[in-house]
C-alpha positions in Angstrom: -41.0 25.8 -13.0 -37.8 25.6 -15.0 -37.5 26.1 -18.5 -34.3 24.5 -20.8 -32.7 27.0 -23.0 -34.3 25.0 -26.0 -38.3 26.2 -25.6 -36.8 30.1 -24.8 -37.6 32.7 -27.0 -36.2 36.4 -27.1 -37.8 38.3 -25.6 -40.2 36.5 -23.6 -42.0 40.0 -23.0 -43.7 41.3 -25.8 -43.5 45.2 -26.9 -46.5 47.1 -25.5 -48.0 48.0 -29.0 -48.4 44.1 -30.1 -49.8 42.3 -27.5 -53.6 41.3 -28.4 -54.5 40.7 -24.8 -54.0 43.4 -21.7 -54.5 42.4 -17.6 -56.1 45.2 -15.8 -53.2 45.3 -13.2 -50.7 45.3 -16.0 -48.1 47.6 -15.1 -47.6 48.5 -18.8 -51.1 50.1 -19.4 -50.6 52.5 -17.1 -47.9 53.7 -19.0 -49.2 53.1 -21.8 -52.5 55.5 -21.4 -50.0 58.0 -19.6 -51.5 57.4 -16.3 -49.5 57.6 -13.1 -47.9 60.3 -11.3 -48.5 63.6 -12.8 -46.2 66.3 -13.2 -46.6 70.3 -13.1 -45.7 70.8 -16.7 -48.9 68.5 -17.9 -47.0 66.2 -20.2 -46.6 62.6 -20.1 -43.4 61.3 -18.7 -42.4 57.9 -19.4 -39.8 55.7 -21.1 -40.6 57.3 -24.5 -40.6 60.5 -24.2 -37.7 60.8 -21.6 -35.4 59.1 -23.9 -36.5 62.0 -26.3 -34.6 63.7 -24.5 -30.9 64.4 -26.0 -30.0 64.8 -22.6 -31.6 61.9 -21.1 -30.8 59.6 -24.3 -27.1 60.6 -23.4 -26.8 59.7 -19.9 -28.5 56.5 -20.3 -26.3 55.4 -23.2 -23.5 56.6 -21.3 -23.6 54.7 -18.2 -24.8 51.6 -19.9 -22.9 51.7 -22.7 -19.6 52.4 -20.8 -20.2 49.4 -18.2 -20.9 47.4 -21.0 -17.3 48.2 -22.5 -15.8 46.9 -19.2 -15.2 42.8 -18.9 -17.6 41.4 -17.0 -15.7 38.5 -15.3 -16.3 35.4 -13.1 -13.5 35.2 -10.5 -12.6 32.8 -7.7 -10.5 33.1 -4.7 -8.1 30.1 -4.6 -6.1 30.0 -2.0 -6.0 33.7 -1.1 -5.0 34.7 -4.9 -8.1 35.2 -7.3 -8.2 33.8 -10.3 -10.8 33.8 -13.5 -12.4 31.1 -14.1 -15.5 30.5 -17.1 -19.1 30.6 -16.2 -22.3 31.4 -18.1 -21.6 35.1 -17.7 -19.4 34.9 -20.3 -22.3 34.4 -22.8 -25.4 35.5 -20.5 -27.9 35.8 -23.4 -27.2 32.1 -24.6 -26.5 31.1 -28.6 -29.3 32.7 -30.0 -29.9 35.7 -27.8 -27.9 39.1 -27.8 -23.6 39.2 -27.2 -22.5 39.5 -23.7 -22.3 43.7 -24.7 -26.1 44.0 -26.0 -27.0 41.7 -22.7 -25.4 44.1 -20.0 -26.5 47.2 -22.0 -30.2 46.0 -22.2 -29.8 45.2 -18.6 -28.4 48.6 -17.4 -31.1 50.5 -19.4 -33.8 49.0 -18.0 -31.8 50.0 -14.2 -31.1 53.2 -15.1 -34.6 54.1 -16.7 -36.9 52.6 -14.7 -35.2 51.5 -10.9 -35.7 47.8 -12.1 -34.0 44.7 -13.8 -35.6 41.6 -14.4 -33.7 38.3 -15.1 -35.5 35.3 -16.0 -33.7 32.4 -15.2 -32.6 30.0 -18.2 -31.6 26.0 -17.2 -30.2 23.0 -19.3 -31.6 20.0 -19.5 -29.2 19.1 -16.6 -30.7 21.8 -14.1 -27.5 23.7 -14.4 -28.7 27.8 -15.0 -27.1 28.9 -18.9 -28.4 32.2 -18.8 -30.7 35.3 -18.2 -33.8 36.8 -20.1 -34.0 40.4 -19.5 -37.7 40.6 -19.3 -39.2 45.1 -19.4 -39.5 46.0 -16.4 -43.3 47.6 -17.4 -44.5 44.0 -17.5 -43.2 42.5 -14.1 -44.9 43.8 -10.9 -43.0 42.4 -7.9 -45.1 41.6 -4.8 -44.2 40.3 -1.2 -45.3 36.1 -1.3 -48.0 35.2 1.4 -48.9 31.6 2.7 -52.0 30.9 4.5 -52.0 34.7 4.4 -48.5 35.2 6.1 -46.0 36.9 4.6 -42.6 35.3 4.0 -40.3 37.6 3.6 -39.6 36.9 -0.3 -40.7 37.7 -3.3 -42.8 37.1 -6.1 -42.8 38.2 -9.9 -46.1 38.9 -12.2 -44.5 39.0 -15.3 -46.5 39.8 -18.7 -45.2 37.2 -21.3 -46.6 35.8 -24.8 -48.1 33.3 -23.6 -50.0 35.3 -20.7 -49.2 36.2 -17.0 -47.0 33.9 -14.9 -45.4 34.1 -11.4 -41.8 33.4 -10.8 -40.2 33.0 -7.5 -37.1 34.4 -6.7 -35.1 30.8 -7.4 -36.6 32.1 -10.7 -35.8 35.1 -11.3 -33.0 38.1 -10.0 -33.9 41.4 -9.6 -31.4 43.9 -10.0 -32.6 47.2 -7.9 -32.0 51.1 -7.6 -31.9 53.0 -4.7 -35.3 51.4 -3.0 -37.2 53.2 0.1 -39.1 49.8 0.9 -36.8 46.6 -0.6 -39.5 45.5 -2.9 -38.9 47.7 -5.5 -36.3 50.1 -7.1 -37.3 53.9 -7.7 -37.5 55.0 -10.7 -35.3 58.1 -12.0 -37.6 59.4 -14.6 -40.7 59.1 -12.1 -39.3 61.1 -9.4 -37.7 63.3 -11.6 -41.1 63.8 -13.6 -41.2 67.7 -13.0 -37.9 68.4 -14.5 -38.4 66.0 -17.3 -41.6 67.3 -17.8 -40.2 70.8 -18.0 -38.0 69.9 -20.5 -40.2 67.8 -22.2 -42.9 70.9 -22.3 -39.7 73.5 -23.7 -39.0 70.6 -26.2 -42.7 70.8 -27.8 -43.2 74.1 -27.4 -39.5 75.2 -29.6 -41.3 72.5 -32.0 -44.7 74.3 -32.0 -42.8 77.8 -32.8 -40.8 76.8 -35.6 -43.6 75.1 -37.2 -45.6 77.9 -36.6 -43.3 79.6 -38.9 -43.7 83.3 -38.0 -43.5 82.5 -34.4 -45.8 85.0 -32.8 -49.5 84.7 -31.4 -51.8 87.4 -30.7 -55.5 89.7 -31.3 -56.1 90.4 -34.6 -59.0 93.1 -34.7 -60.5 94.1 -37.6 -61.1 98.4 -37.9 -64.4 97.4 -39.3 -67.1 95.4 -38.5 -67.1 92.1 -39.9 -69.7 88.8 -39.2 -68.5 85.8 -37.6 -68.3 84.1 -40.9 -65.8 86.8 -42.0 -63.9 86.4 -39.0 -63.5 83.1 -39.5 -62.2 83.6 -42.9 -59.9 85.9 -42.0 -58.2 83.6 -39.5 -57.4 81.1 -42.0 -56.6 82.7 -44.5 -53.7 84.7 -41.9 -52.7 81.0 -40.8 -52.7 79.9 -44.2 -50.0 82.6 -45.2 -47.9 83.3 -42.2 -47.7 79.8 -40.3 -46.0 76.6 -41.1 -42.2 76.2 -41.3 -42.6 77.0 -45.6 -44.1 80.4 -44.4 -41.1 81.3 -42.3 -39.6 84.8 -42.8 -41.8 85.4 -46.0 -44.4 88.4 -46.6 -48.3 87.9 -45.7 -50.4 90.2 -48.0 -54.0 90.6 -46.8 -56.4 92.5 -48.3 -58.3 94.0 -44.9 -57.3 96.4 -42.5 -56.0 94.6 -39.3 -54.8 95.8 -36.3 -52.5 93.0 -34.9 -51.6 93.0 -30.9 -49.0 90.5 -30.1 -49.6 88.1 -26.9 -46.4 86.4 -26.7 -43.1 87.4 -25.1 -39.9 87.3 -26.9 -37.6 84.4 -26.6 -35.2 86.7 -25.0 -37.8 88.1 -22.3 -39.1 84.7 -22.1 -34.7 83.2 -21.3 -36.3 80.6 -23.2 -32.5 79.4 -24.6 -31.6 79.5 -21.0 -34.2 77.5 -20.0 -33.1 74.8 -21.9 -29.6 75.0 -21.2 -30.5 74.9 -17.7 -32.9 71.5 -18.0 -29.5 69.5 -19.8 -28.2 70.3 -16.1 -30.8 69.2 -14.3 -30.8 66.0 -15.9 -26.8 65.7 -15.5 -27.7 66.7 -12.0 -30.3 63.8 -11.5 -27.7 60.9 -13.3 -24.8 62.1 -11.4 -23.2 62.9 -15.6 -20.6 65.7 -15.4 -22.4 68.7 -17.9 -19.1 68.0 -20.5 -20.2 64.7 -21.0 -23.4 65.9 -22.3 -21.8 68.5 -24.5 -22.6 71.2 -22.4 -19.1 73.2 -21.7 -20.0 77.1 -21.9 -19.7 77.6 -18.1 -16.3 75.7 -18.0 -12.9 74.7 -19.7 -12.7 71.6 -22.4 -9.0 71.2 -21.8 -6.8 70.2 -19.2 -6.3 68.1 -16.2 -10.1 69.1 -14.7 -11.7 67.1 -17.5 -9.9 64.4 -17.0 -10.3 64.1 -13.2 -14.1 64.4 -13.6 -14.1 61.3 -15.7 -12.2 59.6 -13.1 -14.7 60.5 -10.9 -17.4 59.6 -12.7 -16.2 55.9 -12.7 -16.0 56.2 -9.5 -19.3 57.9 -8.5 -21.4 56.9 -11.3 -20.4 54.3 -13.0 -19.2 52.0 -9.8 -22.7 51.9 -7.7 -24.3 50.8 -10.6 -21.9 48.4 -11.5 -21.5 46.7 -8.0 -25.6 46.3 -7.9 -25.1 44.3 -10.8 -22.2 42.4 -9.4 -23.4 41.5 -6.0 -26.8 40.3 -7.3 -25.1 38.0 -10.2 -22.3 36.9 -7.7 -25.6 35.0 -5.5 -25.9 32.8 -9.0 -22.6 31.9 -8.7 -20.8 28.7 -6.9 -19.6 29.3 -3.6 -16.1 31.2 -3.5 -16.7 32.4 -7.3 -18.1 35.9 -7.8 -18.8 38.6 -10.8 -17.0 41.8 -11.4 -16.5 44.4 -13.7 -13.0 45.1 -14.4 -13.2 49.3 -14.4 -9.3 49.4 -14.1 -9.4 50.1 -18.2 -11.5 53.6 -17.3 -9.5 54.6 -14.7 -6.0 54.0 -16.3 -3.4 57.1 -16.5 -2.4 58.8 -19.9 0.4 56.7 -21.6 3.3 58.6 -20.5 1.8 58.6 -16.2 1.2 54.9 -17.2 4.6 54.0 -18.6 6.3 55.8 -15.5 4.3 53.8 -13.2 4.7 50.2 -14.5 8.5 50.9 -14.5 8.6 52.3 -11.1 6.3 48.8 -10.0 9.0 46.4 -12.4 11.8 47.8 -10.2 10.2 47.8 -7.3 9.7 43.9 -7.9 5.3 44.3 -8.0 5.4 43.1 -11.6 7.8 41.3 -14.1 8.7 43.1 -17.5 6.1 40.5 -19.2 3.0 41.2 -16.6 3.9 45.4 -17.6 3.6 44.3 -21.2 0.9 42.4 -20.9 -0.6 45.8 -19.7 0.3 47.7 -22.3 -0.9 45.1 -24.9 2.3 43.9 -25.8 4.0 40.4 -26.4 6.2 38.8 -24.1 9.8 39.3 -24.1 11.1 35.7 -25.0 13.2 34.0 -22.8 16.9 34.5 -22.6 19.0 30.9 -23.0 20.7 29.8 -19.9 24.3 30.6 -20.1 26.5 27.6 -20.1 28.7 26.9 -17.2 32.5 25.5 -17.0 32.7 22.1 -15.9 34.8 21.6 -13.4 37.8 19.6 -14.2 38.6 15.9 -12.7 42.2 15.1 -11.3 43.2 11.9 -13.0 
């Protein structure tokens, strides 16, 4: 079924805390009650609280955000030369929905988070397709179609909208996927990375729960006389009472009984707990492919020089390119024949001005560019056009 741009609202999927009505299969309750594959650490791991994660917030933003810098651009090939022509890429979320920036960003988050985009397809009223609706990928389960019981190869889409479940086709919907073992669905980076999240996650709460504790330590408290169970019970809170909480931190308990106090906990120093922490912002640069500079970590190497700058080269290519081209190829099959989409990462990858400057003049005399397509590439205005000079005319013999 095809929908004009006119009856489309953003989002069509609603935000798990306000829907009024929940299917069973619903991808989105499993997440929702935390249930799923479990890690070793015993704390939930999801989109929340992953992107809790400074770490994780980082490398999400980064890759998104930096392809969604880059012009996205519709080109044909014309004759063997390639030229850019207008199509609705240039506006993907239509008048009313997000710029073409907030579009591809949306749409690489949901790729990088969860394994998955969904794109809803968009028509006018003359059938021709005006744009995509980024629909969560917690509310669309993909399955294989089946007629008469026989599979046929595509694809179907249970997607979670306002106005209840419905099933789009593939003519109906793109789906952008990650790596995949089985071609149905994209795997997701913060599920199979659950144990290392989960670690983190764990260090995260438990940094939280000692400085909220205040004094930071745990341990036996015994009493050198004998006391009931009601005393006992006294005497515990009125020790958390005056030693925990972040306003108790580094002050002086006073209490009126004789205690002997035998500490539990290791330090933080016997515990490498710091360490531990610097060591799960690596694992998670490890798992999106981020160089550790990038995520502000730069103890174990050098901030200056020409190894930062080839790591960032090499993150647009590494990183930032397979993502890209899974976006291309699958918008490029929306496209008319001969036109195609592609992100235009020659911005990222551009030398320092003064490499650059050499370069373009070495490609003007070599005759690969004129002096107005190197200024055009350095942002500046065409040289105007010198006047022709005027030539003798040759004189007639009366």
């Amino acid at each position: 079924m095809r929908v004009t741009l006119e009856v489309v609202r953003w989002p069509w999927s609603r935000p798990v805390e306000e829907r009024s009505s929940w299917s069973i299969s619903d991808p989105a309750m499993a997440a929702f009650f935390s249930v799923g594959p479990q890690n070793l650490a015993g704390v939930p791991v999801n989109e929340t609280t992953a992107l809790g994660l400074s770490a994780v917030w980082r490398s999400v933003s980064l890759i998104s955000g930096t392809i969604a810098s880059v012009p996205l651009k519709t080109l044909r090939d014309k004759a063997g030369l390639r030229e850019q022509v207008p199509s609705f890429l240039d506006n993907p979320g239509g008048p009313d929905g997000p710029t073409a920036f907030e579009w591809v960003e949306t749409v690489l988050a949901h790729l990088v988070i969860h394994g998955n985009a969904y794109l809803a397809h968009v028509w006018n009223q003359a059938g021709a397709l005006v744009g995509l609706v980024p629909l969560h990928p917690l509310g669309v389960a993909p399955e294989w179609e089946k007629v008469d019981g026989k599979p046929t190869g595509r694809k179907v889409f249970k997607a979670t909208l306002d106005d209840g479940v419905r099933t789009f086709t593939q003519a109906e919907m793109t789906q952008i996927m990650a790596l995949s073992l089985d071609g149905l669905k994209g795997l997701s980076p913060i599920t199979v990375a659950r144990h290392s999240l989960g670690t983190a996650i764990a260090g995260d709460r438990a940094a939280a729960r000692m400085f909220g504790n205040g004094a930071m330590v745990s341990g036996l408290v015994t009493p050198e006389e004998d006391v009931t169970e009601d005393e006992a019970k006294t005497i515990k809170e009125g020790l958390k009472a005056k030693v925990s909480g972040v306003d108790n931190a580094g002050d002086i308990a006073v209490v009126n009984r004789k205690l002997k106090f035998t500490q539990w906990s290791t330090s933080n120093a016997d515990a490498q707990f710091l360490e531990s922490r610097q060591f799960s912002i690596e694992e998670v640069a490890r798992w999106y492919g981020i160089p550790p500079f990038e995520l502000m970590q730069t103890e174990k190497q050098t901030s200056w020089g020409t190894g930062i700058d080839s790591q960032q080269r090499g993150l647009a290519r590494t990183v930032l390119s397979p993502w890209g081209q899974r976006f291309e190829q699958r918008l490029s099959r929306l496209l008319p024949k001969n036109q195609f989409a592609e992100f235009d990462f020659a911005g990222l990858e551009r030398a320092n001005p003064e490499d650059e400057i050499r370069l373009l003049l070495e490609q003007v005399a070599g005759g690969l560019l004129t002096v107005n397509e190197a200024r055009a590439i350095r942002n500046l205005p065409p040289l105007p056009e010198a006047a022709p000079e005027p030539t003798e005319t040759p004189e007639v013999a009366a």
